[in-house]
C-alpha positions in Angstrom: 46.7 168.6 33.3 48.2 165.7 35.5 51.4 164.8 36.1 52.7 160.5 35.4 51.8 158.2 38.1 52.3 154.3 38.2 49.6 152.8 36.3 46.0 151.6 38.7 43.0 150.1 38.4 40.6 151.5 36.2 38.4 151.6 39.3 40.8 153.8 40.7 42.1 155.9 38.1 38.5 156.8 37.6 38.4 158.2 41.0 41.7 160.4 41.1 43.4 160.7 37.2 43.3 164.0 35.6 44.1 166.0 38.5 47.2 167.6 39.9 46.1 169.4 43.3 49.9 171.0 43.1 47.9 173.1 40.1 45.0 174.4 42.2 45.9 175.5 45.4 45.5 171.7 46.9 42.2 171.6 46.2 41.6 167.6 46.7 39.1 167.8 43.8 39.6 170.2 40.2 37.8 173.4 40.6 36.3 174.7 37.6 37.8 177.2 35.0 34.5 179.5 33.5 37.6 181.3 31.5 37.4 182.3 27.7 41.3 183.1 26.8 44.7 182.5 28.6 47.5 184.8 29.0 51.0 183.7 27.8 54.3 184.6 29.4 56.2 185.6 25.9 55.0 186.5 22.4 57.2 183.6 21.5 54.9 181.2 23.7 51.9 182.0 21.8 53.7 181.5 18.8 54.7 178.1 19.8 51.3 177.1 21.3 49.5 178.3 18.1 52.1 176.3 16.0 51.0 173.2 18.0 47.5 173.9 17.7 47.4 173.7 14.1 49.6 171.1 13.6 52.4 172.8 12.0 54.9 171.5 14.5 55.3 168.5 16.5 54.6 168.2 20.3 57.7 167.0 22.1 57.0 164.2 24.2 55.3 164.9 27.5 55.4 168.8 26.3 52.2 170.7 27.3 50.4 171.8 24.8 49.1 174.9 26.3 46.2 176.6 26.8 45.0 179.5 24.3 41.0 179.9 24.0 38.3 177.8 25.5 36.8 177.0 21.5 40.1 175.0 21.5 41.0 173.6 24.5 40.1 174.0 28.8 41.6 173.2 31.9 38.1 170.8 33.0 38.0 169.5 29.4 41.5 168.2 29.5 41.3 166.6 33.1 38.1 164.9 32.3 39.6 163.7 28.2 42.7 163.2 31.0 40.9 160.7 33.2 38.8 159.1 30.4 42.1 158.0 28.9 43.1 156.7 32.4 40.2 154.0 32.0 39.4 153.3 28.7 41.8 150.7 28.4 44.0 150.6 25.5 43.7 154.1 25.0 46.0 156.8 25.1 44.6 159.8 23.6 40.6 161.6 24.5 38.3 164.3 23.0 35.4 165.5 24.6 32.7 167.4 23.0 29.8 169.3 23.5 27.0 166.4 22.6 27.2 162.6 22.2 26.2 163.6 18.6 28.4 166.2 18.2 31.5 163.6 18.9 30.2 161.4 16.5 30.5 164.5 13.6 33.0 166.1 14.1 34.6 162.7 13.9 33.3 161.8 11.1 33.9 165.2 9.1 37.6 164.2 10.2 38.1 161.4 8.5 35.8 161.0 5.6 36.1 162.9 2.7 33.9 164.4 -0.4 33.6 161.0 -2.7 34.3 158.4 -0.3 32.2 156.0 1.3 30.9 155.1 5.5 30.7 151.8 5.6 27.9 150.6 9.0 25.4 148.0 10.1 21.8 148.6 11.1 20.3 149.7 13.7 22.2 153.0 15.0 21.1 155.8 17.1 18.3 157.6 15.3 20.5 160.7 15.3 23.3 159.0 13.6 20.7 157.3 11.2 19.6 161.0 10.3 23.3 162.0 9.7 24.6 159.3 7.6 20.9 159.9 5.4 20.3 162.9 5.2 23.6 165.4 6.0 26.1 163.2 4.5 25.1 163.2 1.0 24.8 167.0 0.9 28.8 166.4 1.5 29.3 164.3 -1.0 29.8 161.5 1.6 27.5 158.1 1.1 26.6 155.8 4.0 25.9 152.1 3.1 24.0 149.9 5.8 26.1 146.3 5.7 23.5 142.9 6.2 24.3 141.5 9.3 27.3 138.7 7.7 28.2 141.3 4.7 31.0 143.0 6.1 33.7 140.8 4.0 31.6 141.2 0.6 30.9 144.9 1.4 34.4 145.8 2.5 35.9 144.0 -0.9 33.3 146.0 -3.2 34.0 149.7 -1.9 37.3 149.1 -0.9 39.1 151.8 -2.8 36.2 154.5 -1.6 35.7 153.2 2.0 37.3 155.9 4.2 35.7 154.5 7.6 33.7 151.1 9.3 31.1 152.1 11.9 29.1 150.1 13.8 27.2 150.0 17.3 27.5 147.7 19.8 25.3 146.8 21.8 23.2 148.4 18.9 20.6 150.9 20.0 17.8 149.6 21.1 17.9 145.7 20.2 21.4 145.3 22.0 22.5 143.2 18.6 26.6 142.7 19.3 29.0 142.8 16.7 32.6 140.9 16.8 34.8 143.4 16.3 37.8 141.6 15.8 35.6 139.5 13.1 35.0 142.5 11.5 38.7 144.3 12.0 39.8 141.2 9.8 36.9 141.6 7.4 38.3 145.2 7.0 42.5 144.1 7.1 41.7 141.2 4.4 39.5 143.7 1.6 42.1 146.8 2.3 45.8 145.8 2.7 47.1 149.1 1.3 45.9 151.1 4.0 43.9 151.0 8.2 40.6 151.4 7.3 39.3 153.5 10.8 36.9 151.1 12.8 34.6 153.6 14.9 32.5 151.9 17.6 29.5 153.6 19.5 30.5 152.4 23.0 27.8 153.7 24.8 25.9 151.3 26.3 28.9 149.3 28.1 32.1 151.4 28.1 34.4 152.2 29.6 33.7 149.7 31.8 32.2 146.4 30.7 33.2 146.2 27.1 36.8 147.7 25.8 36.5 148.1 21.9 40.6 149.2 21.5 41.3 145.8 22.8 40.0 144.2 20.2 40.4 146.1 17.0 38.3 149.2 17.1 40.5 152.6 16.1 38.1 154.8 18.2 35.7 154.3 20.6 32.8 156.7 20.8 30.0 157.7 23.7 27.0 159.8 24.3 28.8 161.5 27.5 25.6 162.2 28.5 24.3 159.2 29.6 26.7 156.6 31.4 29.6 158.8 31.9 27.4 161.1 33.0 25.0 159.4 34.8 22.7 161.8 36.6 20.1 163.1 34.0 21.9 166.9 34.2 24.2 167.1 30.9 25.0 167.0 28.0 28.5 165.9 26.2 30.2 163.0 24.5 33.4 161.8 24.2 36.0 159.7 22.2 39.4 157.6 23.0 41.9 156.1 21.0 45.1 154.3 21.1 46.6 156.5 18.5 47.2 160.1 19.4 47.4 161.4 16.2 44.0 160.5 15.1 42.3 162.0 18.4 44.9 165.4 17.5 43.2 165.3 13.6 39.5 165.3 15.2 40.6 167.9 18.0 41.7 170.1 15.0 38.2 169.6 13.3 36.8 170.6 16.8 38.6 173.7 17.5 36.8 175.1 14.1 33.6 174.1 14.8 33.8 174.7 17.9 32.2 171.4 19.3 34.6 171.2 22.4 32.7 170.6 25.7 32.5 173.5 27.8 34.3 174.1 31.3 31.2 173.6 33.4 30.2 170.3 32.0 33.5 169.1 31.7 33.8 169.3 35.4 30.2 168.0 36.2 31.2 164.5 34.1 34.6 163.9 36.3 32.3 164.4 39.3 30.7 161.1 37.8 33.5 159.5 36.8 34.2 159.0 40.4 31.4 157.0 40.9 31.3 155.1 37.0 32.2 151.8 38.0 29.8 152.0 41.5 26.9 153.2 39.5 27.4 150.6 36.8 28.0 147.7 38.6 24.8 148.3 40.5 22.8 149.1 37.5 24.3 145.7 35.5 23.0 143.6 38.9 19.6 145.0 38.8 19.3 144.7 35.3 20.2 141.1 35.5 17.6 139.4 38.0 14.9 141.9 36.1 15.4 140.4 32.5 14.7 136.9 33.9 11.4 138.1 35.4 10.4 140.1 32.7 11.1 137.0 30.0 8.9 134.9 32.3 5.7 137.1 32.3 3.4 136.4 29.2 2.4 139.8 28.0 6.5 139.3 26.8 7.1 138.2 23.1 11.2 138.3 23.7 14.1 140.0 25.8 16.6 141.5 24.4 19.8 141.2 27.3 23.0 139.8 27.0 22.6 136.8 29.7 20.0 135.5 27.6 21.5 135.9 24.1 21.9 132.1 22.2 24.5 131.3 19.7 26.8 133.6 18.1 25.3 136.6 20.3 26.0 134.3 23.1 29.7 134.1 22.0 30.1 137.2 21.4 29.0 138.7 24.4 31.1 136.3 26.5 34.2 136.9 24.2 34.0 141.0 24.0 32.2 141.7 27.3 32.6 141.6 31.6 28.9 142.6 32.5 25.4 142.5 30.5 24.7 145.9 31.2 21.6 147.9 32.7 20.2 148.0 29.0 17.1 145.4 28.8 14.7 145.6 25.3 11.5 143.6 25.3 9.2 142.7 22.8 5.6 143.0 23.9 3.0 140.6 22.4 0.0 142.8 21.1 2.6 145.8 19.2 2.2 149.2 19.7 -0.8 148.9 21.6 0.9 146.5 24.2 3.6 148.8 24.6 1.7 151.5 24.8 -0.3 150.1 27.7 2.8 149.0 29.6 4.3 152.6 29.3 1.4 154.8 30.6 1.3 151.9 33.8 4.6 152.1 34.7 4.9 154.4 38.5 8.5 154.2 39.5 10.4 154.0 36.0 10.1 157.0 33.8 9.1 157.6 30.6 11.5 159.3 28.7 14.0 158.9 25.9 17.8 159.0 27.1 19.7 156.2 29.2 22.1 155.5 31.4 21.1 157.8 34.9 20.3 156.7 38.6 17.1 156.1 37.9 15.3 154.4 35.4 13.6 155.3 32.2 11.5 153.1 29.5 10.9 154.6 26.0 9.1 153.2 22.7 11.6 153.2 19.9 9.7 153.4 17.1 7.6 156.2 17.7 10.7 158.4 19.6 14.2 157.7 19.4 14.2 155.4 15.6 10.9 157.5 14.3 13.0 159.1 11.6 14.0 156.0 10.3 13.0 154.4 6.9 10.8 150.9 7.1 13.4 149.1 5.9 16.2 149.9 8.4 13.3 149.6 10.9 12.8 146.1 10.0 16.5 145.1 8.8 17.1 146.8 12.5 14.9 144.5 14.4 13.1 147.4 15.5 9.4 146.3 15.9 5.9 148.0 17.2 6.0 146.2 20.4 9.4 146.9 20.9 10.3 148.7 24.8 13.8 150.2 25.7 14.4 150.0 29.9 17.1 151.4 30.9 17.8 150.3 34.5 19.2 152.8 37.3 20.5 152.1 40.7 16.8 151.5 43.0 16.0 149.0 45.0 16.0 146.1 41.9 12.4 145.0 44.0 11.0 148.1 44.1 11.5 147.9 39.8 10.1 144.2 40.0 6.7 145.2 41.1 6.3 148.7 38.6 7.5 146.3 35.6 5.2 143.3 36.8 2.5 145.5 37.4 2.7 147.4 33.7 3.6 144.3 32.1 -0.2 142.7 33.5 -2.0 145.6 32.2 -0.2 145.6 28.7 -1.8 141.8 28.4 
């Protein structure tokens, strides 16, 4: 939907890619198309742009594909999927869809087949969890959780059946990182007759902060919904990729289920991509002088942030990452009761289960967002009873001191 510029800044790009105002009547920023179908100029158009859309001929380069019907393809999905690309870096291809989990599906009905195997390490979103348990195998589809340090032994024992690698990181909630490239070679060393697709859950630090392409992921995925986003009032996801053809092969398992964000929401998320890298960057600050008070106060078993991580978590994080974050995950001496206590004191941050807005939200894991999963991934997951999830917005970072200092003394 935009016509090639020299390359800029992601900071920049995030601002003004994905829109031509030559298209729209000048309009400085995209208007939004609530249309269903499109009109073509010649029978033999349609034709063509149906050809395209199911892959029976080859786009030329720099052709438009062409719009047909809104299940497969809009004007405000394409410049959003248009200005994603423009940031996340090493990409050149982006799909956006109507759910965070509806990306991660429809990506994963893509590319794994009846009798083949996911490969992934514990913890993952509960949703995801839920998928991999209890859909997949309906499909003939088995998910294996990897041990933290199994990836080599795991990708050598299912290498013929292994159709994809998935992993989180920062993992949800414990912000446990994974070296990707580690693990890219893990995968390159157990399967040399084939790329065995590396899908990373980029959520909690991309685009900006952490660039999974660059270091050997084949896809990066994201809840839309909450960074991207970033104001509490949608709902989408989203995925890059260097390769075009596999974003095409996921698009083409989108058009028939019809996950494809819709016009509307599509416009609402590049509204916030304008202001990704401001909201972030504030958010990451706040976040950071907050997890050295918060490890400080005793009601506090442990912190969970990247600044404080030790050792290999310490490398990693310094190796794969620019910013911590606005993620924080603290431990509370005293379990569920602790936590409890804190959340029902807290005034200014909310309680409530997504991430990623202007303001600020706290949740308890365990009994929300991982509830559906099994003891042992709870435990392999580091997911404990007096385990809190902050996510941190943009307020004043002193205003945040006092609520969490003030819920953290009554959960003592």
């Amino acid at each position: 939907m935009t016509h090639r510029r020299r390359a800029f800044h992601p900071q920049t790009s995030s601002v003004s890619e994905g829109f031509d105002p030559s298209l729209s009547v000048m309009a400085v920023r995209p208007p939004i198309y609530p249309v269903s179908t499109y009109a073509f100029s010649s029978a033999a158009q349609a034709a063509h742009y149906f050809e395209l859309a199911l892959g029976k001929t080859e786009r030329a380069p720099g052709e438009d594909p062409g719009l047909i019907y809104a299940r497969l393809n809009n004007p405000n999905a394409e410049m959003f999927e248009d200005a994603l690309t423009a940031v996340e870096k090493d990409a050149n291809a982006a799909a956006a869809f109507s759910s965070g989990m509806s990306a991660i599906t429809t990506t994963l009905l893509s590319l794994a087949k009846p009798g083949q195997k996911i490969l992934y390490e514990r913890p993952v979103y509960g949703g995801t969890d839920h998928f991999f348990r209890h859909m997949l195998p309906e499909l003939k589809v088995e998910a294996i959780a990897v041990s933290p340090g199994g990836w080599a032994e795991a990708a050598r024992t299912h290498a013929r059946e292994v159709a994809v690698a998935y992993v989180e990181t920062p993992a949800n909630p414990t912000l446990r990182m994974l070296d990707l490239e580690a693990l890219r070679g893990c995968l390159d060393a157990a399967v040399s007759d084939r790329r065995v697709p590396l899908l990373v859950d980029n959520t909690f630090l991309g685009p900006v902060f952490q660039s999974p392409l660059k270091h050997g992921a084949d896809i990066a995925l994201y809840s839309a919904t909450k960074f991207l986003g970033g104001h509490s009032d949608l709902v989408a996801g989203a995925i890059t990729a260097s390769d075009p053809a596999l974003v095409a092969q996921v698009k083409t398992t989108r058009a028939f289920l019809g996950t494809i964000c819709e016009p509307f929401t599509a416009w609402l998320l590049q509204r916030s991509m304008a202001t990704l890298w401001l909201r972030m960057t504030k958010q990451s600050k706040n976040a950071s002088r907050l997890a050295e008070i918060v490890k400080a106060h005793p009601a506090v078993r442990d912190v969970h942030y990247p600044t404080l991580f030790v050792g290999d978590q310490a490398r990693i994080f310094q190796k794969q990452c620019t910013a911590p974050g606005s993620m924080i995950a603290i431990d509370l001496h005293g379990g569920r009761e602790a936590a409890f206590r804190f959340l029902d004191s807290l005034e200014l941050v909310r309680l409530a289960v997504s991430l990623g807005g202007v303001e600020s939200l706290a949740c308890h894991p365990l009994t929300t967002t991982a509830s559906e999963m099994s003891e042992e991934d709870l435990r392999e997951g580091g997911v404990t009873e007096g385990l809190v999830r902050i996510s941190v917005g943009v307020e004043y970072w002193r205003d945040l001191q006092k609520d969490l200092v003030a819920a953290l003394d009554a959960a003592r």
